[in-house]
N, C-alpha and C positions, 0 to 999 in steps of 0.2 A: 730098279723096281718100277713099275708101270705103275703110271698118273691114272689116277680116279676121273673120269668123268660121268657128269650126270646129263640126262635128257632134263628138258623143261618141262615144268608145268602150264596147265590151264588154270588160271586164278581169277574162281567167279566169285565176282559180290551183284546180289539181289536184293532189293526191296522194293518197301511202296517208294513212290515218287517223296519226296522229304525227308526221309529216314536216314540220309546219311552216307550213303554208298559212294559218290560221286565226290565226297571228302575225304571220304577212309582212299580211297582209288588214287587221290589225288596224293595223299601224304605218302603212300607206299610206294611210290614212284619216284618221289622226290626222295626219298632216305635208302631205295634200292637201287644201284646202277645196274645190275644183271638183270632188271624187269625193264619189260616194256607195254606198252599197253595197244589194247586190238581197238582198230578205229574202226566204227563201224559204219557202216552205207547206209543211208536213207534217203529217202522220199519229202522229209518234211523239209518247210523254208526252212532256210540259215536266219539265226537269230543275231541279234547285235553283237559284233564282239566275236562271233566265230569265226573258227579260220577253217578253210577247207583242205582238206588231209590231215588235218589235228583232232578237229573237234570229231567232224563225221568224215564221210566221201557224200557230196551233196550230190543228188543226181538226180532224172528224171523217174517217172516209173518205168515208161520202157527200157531206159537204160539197168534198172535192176531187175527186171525179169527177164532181161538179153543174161544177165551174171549167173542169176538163177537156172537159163536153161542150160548155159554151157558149163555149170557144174561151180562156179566159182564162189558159191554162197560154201560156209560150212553151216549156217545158219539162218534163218530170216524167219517173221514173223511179222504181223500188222498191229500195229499200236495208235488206237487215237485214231485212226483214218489216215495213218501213214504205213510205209514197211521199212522196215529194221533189219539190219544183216550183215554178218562177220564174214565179211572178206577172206578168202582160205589161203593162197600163199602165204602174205606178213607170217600169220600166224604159225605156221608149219614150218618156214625157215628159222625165225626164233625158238623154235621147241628141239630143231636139230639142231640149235646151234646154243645149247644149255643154258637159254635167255627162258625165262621165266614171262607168260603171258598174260595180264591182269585184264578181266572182262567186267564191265556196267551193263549188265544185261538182263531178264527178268526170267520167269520159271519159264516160259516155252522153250527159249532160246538156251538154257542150259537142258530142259529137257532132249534136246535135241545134239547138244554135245555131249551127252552122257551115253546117246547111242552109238556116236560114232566113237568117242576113246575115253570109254569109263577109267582106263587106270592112267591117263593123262590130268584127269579132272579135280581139281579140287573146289566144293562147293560151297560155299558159306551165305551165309540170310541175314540179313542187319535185320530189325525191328525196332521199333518206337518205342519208351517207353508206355507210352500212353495216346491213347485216341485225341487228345485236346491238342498234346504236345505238337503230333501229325501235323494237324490242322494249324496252330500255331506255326512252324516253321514254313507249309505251304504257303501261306496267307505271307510271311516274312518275305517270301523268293518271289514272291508275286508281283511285289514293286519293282522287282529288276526287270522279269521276263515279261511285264505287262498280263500277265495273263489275267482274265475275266471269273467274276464269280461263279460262273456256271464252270469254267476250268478248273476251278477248284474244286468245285462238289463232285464233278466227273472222275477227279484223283481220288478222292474220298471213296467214293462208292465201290473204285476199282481197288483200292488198299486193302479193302476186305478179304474179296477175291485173290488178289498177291497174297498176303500174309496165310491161307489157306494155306499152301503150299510149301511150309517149312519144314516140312515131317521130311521133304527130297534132297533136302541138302545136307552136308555133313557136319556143319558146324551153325549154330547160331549165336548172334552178337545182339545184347539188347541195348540199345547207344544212347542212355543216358546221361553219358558224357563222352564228349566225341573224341578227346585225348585217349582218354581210355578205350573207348571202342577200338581205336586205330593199332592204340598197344595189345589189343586183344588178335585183331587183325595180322600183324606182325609178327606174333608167337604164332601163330597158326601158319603162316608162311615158314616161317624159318624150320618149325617140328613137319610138316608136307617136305622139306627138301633135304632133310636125313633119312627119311625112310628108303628099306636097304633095296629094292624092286627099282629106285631111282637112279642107283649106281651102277655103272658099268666098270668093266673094268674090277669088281669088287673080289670074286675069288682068283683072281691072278697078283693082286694086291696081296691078298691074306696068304696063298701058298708061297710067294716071296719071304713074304713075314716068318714061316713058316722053315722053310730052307735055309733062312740065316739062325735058327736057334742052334 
């Protein structure tokens, strides 16, 4: 009887900058070994602590619009007076090769994978419970990253504008509690990689099944 295989997904998490994403991202990786996560290219300094090929692919800007013209972006965007962009091999070898691909990436840059393989895509939106909370966790991550008060009101201002945008994804997660959110995360992954359009191999399987009654 012939083995089931599935293609991979694309597995985005979006939000405002504090919300949570970049934890749920992290736990779902750690408790899935058939996920891998899409590193992405940028423009901006490497902060303390990063590693390059892990964290981002640090680069210059000419070095990312050299990627951009030869096709190698699947996605890019400018954030903050930097550019942002999903490198397309990685990604496309682990989708062939039934590795499930976890994205931290915000509404342009899934808008932009939705056009290219809408039934690749799975889209999900973390949200804050609350406008204080936001601002509470930014203001928390701010002693690490150093970032300035005007950094923060810039996150602020643009969380608005993010959070607009939840009507385009498929799923939303309100993370007021981030154990929780992450098992919210989790079931949404696991019920995306039973759906039957994922399985190959499926009606050779059942007419086997079928043949032996």
């Amino acid at each position: 009887m012939n083995a089931l295989k599935r293609r991979g997904l694309m597995y985005v998490l979006s939000s405002p900058s504090g919300a949570g994403k970049t934890t749920i991202s992290r736990a779902i990786l750690k408790n899935n070994e058939d996920v891998t996560v899409s590193v992405s290219a940028t423009t901006r300094p490497r902060r303390a602590g990063e590693v390059h090929g892990q964290d981002y692919y640090f680069v210059s800007t000419d070095e990312f619009r050299e990627m951009i013209d030869r096709g190698d972006m699947l996605e890019h965007a400018k954030v903050f007076d930097h550019y942002y962009g999903t490198p397309r091999a990685p990604v496309e070898q682990a989708l062939s090769n039934g590795k499930d691909v976890i994205f931290d990436i915000d509404w342009q840059g899934t808008q932009k994978l939705f056009e290219l393989a809408a039934e690749d895509l799975v889209r999900v939106f973390i949200l804050p419970p609350s406008r204080s909370a936001l601002e509470k966790r930014l203001r928390t991550r701010s002693r690490d990253t150093l970032e300035s008060e005007e950094d923060i009101r810039g996150r602020m201002s643009k969380a608005a504008d993010e959070m607009s945008h939840y009507t385009e994804y498929d799923y939303v997660i309100i993370n007021h509690d981030i154990d929780q959110a992450t098992a919210q995360a989790q079931l949404i992954l696991d019920a995306e990689r039973l759906k039957r359009r994922r399985l190959s191999g499926l009606s050779d399987f059942v007419r086997g099944l079928k043949d032996g009654l």
